[in-house]
C-alpha positions in Angstrom: -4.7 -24.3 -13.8 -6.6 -24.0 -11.3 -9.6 -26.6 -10.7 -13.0 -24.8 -10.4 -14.7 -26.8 -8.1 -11.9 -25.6 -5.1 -12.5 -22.0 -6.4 -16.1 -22.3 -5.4 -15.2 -24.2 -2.5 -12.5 -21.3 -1.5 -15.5 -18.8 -1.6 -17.9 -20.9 0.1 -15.2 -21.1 2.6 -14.6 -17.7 3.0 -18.3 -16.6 3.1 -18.7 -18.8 6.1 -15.7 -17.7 8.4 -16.9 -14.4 8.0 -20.4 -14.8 8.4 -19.9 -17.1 11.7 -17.1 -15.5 12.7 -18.7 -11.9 13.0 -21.1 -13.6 15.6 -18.6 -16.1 17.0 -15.5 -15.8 17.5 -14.5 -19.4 17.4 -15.4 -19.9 14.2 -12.0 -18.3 13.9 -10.7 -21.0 14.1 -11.1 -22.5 10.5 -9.4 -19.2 8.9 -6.2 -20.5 6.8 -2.8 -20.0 8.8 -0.6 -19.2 6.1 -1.2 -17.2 2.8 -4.5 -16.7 3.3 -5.7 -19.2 0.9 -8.4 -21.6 0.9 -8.5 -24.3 -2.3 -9.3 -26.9 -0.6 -11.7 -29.4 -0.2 -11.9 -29.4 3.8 -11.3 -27.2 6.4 -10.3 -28.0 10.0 -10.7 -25.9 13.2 -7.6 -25.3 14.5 -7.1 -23.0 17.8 -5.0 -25.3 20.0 -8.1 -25.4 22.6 -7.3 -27.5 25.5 -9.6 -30.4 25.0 -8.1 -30.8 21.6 -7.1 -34.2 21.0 -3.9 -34.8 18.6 -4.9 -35.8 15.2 -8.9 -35.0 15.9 -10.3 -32.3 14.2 -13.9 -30.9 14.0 -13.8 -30.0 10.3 -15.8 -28.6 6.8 -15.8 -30.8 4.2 -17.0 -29.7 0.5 -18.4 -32.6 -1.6 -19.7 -32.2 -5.2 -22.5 -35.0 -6.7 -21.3 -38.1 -7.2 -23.5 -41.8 -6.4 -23.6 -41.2 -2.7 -25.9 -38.4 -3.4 -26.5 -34.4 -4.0 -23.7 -31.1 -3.6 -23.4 -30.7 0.1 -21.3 -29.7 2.4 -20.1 -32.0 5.4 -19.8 -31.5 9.2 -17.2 -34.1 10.5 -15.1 -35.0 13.1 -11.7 -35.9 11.3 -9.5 -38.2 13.0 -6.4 -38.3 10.5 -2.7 -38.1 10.4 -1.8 -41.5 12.8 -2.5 -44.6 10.8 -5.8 -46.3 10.6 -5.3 -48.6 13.3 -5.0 -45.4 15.8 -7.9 -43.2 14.1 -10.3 -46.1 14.4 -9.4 -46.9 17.8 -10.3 -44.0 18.1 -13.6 -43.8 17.0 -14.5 -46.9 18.6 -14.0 -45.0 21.9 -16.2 -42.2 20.4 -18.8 -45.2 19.3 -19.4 -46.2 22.6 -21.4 -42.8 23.1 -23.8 -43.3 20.3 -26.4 -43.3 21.8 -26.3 -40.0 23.7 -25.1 -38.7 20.6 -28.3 -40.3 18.4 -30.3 -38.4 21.0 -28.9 -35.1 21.2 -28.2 -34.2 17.3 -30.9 -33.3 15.6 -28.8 -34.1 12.5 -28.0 -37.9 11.5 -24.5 -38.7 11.3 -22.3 -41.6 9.8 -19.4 -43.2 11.0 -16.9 -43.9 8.5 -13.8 -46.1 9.6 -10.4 -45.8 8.2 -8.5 -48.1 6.1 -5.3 -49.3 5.1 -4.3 -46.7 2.1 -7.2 -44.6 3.3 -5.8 -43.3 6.5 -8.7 -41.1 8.1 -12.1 -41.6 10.3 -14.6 -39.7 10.5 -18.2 -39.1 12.0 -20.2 -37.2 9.3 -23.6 -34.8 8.9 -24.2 -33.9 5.9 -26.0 -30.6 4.5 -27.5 -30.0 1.1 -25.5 -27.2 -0.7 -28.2 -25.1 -2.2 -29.0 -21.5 -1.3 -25.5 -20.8 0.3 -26.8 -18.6 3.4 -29.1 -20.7 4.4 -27.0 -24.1 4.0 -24.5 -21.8 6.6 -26.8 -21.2 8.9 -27.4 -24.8 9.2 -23.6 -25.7 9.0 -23.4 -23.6 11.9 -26.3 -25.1 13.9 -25.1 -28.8 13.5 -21.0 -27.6 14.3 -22.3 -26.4 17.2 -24.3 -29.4 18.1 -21.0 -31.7 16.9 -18.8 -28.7 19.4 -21.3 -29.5 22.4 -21.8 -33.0 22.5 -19.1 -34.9 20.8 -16.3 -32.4 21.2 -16.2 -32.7 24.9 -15.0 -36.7 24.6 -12.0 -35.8 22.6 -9.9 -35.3 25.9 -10.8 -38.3 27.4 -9.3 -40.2 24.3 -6.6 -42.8 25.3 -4.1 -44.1 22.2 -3.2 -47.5 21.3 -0.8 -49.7 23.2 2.4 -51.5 21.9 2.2 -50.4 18.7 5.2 -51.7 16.5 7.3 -50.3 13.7 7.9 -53.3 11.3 10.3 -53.6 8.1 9.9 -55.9 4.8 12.5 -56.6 2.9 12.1 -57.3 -1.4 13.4 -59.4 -3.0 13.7 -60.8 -6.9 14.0 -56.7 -7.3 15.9 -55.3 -10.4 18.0 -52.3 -10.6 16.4 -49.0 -9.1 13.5 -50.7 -7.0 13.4 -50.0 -3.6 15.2 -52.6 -1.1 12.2 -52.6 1.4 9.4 -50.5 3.2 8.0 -50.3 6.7 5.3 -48.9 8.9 3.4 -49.1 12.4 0.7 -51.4 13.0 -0.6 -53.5 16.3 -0.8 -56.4 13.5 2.7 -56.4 12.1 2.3 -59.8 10.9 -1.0 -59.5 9.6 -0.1 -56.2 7.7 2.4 -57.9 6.3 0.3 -60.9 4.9 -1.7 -57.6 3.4 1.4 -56.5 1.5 2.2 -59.4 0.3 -1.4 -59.9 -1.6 -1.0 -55.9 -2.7 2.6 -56.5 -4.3 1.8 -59.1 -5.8 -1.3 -57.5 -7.4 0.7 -54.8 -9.1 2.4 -54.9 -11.9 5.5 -53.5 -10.7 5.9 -55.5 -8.2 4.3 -58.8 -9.3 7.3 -60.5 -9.1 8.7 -59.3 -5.9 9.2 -61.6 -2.9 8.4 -60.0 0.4 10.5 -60.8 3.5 9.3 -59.9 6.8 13.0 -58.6 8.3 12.5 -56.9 11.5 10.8 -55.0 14.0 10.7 -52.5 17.2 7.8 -52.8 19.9 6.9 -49.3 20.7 4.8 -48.6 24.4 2.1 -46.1 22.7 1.2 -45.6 19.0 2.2 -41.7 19.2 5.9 -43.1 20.0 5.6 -45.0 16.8 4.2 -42.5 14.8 6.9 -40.6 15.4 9.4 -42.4 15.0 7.9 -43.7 11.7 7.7 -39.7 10.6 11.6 -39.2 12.1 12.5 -42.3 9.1 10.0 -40.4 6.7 10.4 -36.7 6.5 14.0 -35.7 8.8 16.9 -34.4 6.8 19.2 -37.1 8.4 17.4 -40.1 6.9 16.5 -38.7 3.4 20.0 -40.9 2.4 17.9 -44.3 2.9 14.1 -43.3 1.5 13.3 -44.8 -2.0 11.7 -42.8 -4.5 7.3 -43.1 -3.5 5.5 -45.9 -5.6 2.4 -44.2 -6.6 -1.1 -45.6 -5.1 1.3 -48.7 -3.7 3.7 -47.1 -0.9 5.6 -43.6 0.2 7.1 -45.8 3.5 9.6 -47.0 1.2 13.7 -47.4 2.1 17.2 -48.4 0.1 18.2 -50.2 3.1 16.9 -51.5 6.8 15.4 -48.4 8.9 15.6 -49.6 12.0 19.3 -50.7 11.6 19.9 -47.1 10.0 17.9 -45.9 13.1 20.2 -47.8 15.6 23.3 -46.1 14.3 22.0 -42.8 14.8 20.8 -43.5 18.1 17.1 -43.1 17.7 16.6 -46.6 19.8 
């Protein structure tokens, strides 16, 4: 069934491509790719311009009432899709503009930094959600600002350095549990101290012992990511992933990645 909140959302959505679009063409840009469908909570502009940055979106987002205030409707930049540690580096870079950017948005924005579980950053503008044409017309005014005076940074981004791809091992496990899980992180050894207090504070894996096994030092953190995304989504290494443990881990493997990794080559 469908949830009624992204039905409103989906015509909201629509209603502003093709009001801003008809004057605009970039506004384009955030028209769905496939299917022509638009339930979602967010939209992203997506054209492949040439100061695009990978993983940094300037984006929608839809956000009903809730304590941090009324129905609005959110202009962001969206770093997402590369691990926290990379979308708040990030938006540190992006920080050390705020003050030009304080002074040239007529709209107040928030920084919001990503966390571990909670894997995106953002800069955020929010706009009440009342009389939809008017709320658009202001959408449009502040995406333009966000396109004219944050935008042009996003090129000028530079990742993070040795980034590694780290494996834990379980043990104490019973039959069916996963043998281990990985990830990328600058702080290998301090992620891991982080995992060990999560584990432990779930019940299905209160009991678990957490061995830190192994590692590969990666020169950039898109190598890693992508090597991390080679282990997690190719065809060749769905033989090794463990079933996801909800709200705990998807990284998770039925033996050693990076040894699995080694025989196929990858490194």
């Amino acid at each position: 069934m469908a949830d009624p909140n992204q039905e409103k959302a989906s015509k909201f959505w629509w209603q502003l491509i093709e009001t801003l679009s008809s004057e605009d063409p970039w506004y384009d840009g955030f028209r769905p790719k496939k299917k022509g469908r638009l339930e979602k909570t967010a939209i992203e502009h997506d054209t492949g311009e040439k100061d695009r940055k990978k993983g940094v979106w300037l984006c929608f987002r839809w956000r009903n009432k809730s304590w941090q205030g009324p129905d609005r409707v959110e202009v962001t930049v969206t770093i997402q899709g590369l691990s926290f540690e990379r979308a708040n580096n990030y938006l540190n870079q992006l920080k050390e503009n705020r003050e030009e950017f304080e002074s040239k948005l007529t709209r107040g924005f928030e920084w919001e930094e990503g966390e571990y579980g909670s894997e995106t950053a953002r800069i955020i503008s929010k706009v009440p959600r009342n009389e939809w044409d008017d709320c658009i017309l202001k959408l449009r005014d502040t995406m333009n600002e966000y396109r004219s005076v944050i935008q042009p940074y996003f090129k000028d981004l530079e990742d993070l350095k040795d980034m590694y791809y780290y494996v834990i091992k379980f043990h104490n496990t019973s039959e069916g549990d996963p043998w281990g899980k990985a990830g990328i992180s600058v702080n290998p050894r301090g992620r891991f101290k982080q995992h060990v207090r999560d584990y432990s504070n779930d019940t299905r894996s209160a009991n678990w012992e957490l061995e830190y096994l192994d590692d590969k030092l990666f020169p950039t953190g898109e190598e890693a990511y992508e090597f991390e995304q080679r282990l997690l989504n190719s065809k060749d290494s769905k033989e090794i992933r463990s079933p996801n443990m909800r709200r705990l881990s998807r990284e998770l493997f039925s033996t050693n990645p990076l040894d699995f990794a080694r025989g196929k080559g990858w490194i």
